[in-house]
MOPAC internal coordinates of N, CA, C and O (Angstrom, degrees):
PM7 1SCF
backbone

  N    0.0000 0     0.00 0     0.00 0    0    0    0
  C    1.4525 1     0.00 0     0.00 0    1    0    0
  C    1.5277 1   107.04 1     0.00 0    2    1    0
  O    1.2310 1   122.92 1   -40.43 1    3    2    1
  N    1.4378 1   112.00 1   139.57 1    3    2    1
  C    1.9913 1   108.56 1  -170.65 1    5    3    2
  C    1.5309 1    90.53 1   -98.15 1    6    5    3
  O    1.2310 1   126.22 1   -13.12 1    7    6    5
  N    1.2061 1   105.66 1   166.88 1    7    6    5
  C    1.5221 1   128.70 1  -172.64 1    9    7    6
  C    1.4357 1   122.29 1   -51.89 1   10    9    7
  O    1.2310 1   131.50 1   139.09 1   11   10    9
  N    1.6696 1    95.40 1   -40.91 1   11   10    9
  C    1.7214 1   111.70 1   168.62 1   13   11   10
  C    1.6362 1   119.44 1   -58.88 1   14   13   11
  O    1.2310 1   127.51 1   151.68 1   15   14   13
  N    1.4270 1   103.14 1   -28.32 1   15   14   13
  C    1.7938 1   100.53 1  -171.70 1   17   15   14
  C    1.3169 1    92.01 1   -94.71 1   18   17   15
  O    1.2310 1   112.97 1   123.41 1   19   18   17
  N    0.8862 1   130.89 1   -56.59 1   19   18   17
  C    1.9029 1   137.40 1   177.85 1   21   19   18
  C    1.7712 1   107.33 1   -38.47 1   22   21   19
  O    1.2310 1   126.75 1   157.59 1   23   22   21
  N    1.3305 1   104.62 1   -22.41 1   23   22   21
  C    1.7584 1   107.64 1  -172.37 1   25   23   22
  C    1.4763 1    96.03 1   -87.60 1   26   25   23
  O    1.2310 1   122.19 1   127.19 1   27   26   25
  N    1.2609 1   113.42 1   -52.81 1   27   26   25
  C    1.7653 1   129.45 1  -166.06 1   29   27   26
  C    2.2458 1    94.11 1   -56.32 1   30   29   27
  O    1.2310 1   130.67 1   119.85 1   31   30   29
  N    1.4931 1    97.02 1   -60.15 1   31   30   29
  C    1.6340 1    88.20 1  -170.14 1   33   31   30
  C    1.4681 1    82.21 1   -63.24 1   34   33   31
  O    1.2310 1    81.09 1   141.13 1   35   34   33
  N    1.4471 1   173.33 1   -38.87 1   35   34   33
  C    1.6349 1   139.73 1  -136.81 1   37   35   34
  C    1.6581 1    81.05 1   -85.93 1   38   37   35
  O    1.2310 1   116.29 1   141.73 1   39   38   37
  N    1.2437 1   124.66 1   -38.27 1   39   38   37
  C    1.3707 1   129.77 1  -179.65 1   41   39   38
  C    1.1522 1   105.82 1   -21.64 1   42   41   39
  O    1.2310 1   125.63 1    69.35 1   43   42   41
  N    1.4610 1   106.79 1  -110.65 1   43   42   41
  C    1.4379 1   129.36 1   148.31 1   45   43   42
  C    1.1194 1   131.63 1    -3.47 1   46   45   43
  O    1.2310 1   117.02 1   131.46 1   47   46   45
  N    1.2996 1   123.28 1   -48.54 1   47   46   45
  C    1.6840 1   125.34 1   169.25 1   49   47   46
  C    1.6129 1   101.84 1   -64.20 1   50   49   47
  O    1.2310 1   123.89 1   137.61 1   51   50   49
  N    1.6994 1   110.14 1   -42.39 1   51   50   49
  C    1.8871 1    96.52 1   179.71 1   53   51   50
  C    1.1028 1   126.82 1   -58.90 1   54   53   51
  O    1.2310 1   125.34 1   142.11 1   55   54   53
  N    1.1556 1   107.34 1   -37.89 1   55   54   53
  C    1.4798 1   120.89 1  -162.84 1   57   55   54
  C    1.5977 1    98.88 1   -76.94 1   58   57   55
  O    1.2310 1   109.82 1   132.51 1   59   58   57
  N    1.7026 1   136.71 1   -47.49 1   59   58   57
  C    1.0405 1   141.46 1   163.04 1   61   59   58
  C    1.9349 1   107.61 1   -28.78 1   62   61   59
  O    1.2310 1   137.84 1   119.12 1   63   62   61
  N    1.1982 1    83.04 1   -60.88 1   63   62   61
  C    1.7121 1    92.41 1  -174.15 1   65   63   62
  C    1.7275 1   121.31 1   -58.40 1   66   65   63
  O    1.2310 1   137.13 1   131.55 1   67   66   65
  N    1.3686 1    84.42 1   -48.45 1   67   66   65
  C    2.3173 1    86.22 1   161.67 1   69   67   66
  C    0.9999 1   130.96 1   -54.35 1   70   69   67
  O    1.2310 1   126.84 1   136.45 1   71   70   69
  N    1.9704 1   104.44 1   -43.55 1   71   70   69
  C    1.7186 1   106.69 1   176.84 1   73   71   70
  C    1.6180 1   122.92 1   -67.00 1   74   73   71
  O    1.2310 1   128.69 1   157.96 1   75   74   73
  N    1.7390 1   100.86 1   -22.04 1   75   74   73
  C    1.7052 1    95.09 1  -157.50 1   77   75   74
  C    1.4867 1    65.16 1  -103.63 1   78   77   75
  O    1.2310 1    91.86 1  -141.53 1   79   78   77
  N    1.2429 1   165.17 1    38.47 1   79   78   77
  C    1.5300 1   144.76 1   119.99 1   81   79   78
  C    1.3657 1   115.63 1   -43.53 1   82   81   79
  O    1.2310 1   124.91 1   112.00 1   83   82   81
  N    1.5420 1   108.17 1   -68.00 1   83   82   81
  C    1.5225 1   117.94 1   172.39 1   85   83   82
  C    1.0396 1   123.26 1   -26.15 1   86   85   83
  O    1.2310 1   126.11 1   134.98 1   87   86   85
  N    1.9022 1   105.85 1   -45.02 1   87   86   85
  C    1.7892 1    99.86 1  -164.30 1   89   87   86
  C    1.6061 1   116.38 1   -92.19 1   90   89   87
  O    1.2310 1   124.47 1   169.46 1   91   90   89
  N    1.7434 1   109.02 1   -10.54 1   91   90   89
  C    1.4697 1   122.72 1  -149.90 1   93   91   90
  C    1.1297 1    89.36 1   168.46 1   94   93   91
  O    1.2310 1   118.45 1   -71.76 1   95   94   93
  N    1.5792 1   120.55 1   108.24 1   95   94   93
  C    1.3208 1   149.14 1   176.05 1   97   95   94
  C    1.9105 1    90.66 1   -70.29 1   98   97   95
  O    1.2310 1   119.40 1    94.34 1   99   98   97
  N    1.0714 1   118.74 1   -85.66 1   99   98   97
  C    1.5076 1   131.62 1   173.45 1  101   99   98
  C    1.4792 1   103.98 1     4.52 1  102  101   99
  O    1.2310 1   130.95 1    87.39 1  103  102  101
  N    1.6509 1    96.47 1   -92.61 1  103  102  101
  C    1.3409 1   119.62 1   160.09 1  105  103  102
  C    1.5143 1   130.09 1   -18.43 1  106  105  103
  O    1.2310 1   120.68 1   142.79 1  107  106  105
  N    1.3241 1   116.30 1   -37.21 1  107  106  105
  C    1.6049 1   143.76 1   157.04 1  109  107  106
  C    1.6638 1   103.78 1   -52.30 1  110  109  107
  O    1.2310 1   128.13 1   115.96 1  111  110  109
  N    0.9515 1   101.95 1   -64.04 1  111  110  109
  C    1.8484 1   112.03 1  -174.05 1  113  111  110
  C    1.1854 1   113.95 1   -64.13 1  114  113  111
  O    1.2310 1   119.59 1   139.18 1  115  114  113
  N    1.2576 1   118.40 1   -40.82 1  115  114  113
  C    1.6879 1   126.02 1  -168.59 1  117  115  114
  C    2.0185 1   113.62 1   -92.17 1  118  117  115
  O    1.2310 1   134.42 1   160.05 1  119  118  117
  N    1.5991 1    89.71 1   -19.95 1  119  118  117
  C    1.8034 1    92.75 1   161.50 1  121  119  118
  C    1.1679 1   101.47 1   -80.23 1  122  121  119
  O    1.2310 1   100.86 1   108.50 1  123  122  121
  N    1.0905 1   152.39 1   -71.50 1  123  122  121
  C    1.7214 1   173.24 1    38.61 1  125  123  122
  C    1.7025 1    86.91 1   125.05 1  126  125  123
  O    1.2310 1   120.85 1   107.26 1  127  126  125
  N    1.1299 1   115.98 1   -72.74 1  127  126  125
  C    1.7481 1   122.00 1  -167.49 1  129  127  126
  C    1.5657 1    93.19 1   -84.93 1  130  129  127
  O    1.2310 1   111.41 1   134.28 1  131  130  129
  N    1.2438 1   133.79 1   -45.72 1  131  130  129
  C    1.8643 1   115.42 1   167.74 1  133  131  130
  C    1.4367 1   117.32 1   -42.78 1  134  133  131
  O    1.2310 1   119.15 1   135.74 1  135  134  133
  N    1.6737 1   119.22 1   -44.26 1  135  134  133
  C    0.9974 1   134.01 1  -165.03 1  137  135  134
  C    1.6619 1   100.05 1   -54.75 1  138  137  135
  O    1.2310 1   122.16 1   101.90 1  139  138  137
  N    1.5897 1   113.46 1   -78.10 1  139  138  137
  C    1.3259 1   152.82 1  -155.01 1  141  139  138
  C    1.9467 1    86.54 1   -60.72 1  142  141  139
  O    1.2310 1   123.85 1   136.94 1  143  142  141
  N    1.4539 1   110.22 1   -43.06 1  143  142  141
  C    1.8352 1   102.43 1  -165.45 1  145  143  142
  C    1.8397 1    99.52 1   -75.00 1  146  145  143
  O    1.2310 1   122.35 1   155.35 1  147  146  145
  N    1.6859 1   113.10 1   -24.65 1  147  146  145
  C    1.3907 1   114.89 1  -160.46 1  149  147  146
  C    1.8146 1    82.21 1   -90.23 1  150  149  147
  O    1.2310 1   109.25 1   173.48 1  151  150  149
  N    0.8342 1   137.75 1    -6.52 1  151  150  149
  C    1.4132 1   129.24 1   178.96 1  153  151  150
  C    1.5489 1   116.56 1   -82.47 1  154  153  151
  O    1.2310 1   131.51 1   124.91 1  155  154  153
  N    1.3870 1    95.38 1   -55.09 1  155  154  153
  C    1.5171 1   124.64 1   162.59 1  157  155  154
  C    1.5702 1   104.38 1   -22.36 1  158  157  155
  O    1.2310 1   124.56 1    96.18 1  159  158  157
  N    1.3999 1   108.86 1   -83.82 1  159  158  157
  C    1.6295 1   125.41 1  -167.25 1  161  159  158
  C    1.2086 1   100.47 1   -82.56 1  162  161  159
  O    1.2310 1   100.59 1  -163.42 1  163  162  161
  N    0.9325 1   152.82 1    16.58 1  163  162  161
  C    1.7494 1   136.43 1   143.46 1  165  163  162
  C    1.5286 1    97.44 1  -105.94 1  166  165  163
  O    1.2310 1   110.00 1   175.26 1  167  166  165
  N    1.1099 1   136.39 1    -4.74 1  167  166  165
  C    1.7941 1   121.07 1   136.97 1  169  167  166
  C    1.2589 1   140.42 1   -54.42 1  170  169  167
  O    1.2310 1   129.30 1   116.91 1  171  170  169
  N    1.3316 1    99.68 1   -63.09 1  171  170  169
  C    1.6500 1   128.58 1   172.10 1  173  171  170
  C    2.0371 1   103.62 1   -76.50 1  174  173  171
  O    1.2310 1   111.44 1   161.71 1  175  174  173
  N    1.2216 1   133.72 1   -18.29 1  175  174  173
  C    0.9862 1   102.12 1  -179.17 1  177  175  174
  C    1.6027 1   111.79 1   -91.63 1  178  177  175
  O    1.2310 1   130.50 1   -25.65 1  179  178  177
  N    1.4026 1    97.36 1   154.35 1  179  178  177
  C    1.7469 1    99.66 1  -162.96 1  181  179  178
  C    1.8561 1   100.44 1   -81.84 1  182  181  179
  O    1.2310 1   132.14 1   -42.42 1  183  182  181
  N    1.5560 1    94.15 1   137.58 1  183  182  181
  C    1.6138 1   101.79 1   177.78 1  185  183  182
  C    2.2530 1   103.63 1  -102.30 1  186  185  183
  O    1.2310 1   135.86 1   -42.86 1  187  186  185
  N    1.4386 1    86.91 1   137.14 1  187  186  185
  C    1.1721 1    98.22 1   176.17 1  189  187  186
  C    1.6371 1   135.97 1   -57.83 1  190  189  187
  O    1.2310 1   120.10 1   180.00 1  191  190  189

């Protein structure tokens, strides 16, 4: 993935994370750490 598409989803994942603050703080936290762990492992996992 190049730097430009990797910038656009951190985009997107923030902005996800501000709106569902408003509605459900909780909900905020638990996208927020799904987000950040699914980022995680499609870094670190090794491509063939």
């Amino acid at each position: 993935m190049n730097e430009k598409t990797e910038g656009a989803i951190a985009i997107l994942a923030a902005f996800f994370v501000l709106f569902s603050a408003l509605l459900a703080p909780l909900v905020s936290v638990v996208i927020a750490i799904v987000a950040l762990a699914a980022l995680g492992v499609y870094k670190l996992w090794p491509r063939g």
